[in-house]
N, C-alpha and C positions, 0 to 999 in steps of 0.2 A: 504494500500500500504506500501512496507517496508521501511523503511528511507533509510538512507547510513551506520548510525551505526549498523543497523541491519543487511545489508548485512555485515558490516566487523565481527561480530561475527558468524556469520555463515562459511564464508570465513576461519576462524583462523582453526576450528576442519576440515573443509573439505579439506582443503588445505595441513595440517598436514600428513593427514590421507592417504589422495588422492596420495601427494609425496612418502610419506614415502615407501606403498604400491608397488606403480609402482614402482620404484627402486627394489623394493626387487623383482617383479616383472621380471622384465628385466635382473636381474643376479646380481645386484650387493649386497652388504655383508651390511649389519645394519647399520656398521660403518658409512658406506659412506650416506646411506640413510636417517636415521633419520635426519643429520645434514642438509641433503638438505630439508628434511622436515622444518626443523627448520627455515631453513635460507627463507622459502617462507614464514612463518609465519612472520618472523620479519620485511620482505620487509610490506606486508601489514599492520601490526599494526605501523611501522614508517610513512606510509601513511597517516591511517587513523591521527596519531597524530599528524605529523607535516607537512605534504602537504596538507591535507586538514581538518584542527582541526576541531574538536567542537565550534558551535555555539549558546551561547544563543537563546533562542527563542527572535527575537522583542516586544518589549511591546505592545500589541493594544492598540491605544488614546483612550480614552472614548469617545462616543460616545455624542455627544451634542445634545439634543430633536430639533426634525428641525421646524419650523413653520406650521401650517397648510397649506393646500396648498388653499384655500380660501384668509389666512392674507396675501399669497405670493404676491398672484395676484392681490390683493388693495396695496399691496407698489409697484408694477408692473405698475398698472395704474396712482398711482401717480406720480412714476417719468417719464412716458414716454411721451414726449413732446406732445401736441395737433398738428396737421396736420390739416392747415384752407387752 
């Protein structure tokens, strides 16, 4: 499955390309286009970096061996009160 950073690299050349394109597409002159090209790019890489940065991955805890499940059920029976 793709993360989020890998949608935003994806995003960057499609987005670029995609703009730029349709612009020139629709009539207007390079001038005007690429820069909107551009200015879509930047929306989304200030996104990706400061609306919703990067995050470490969390540490996983080690894992601590669990008891057998036999020793569970003799500390189990020991502390559970008798019923007379």
């Amino acid at each position: 499955m793709a993360s989020y950073a890998d949608l935003v690299m994806l995003a960057i050349p499609v987005g670029f390309i995609g703009i730029t394109v349709s612009f020139v597409l629709l009539g207007a002159s390079t001038v005007v286009a690429v820069p909107a090209g551009s200015m879509t790019v930047i929306a989304i890489m200030v996104h990706a970096l400061f609306v919703n940065p990067p995050r470490s991955a969390p540490a996983t805890p080690a894992r601590t061996p669990e008891p057998e499940a036999d020793a569970r059920s003799e500390a189990h029976e020991r502390t559970r009160p008798e019923l007379a």
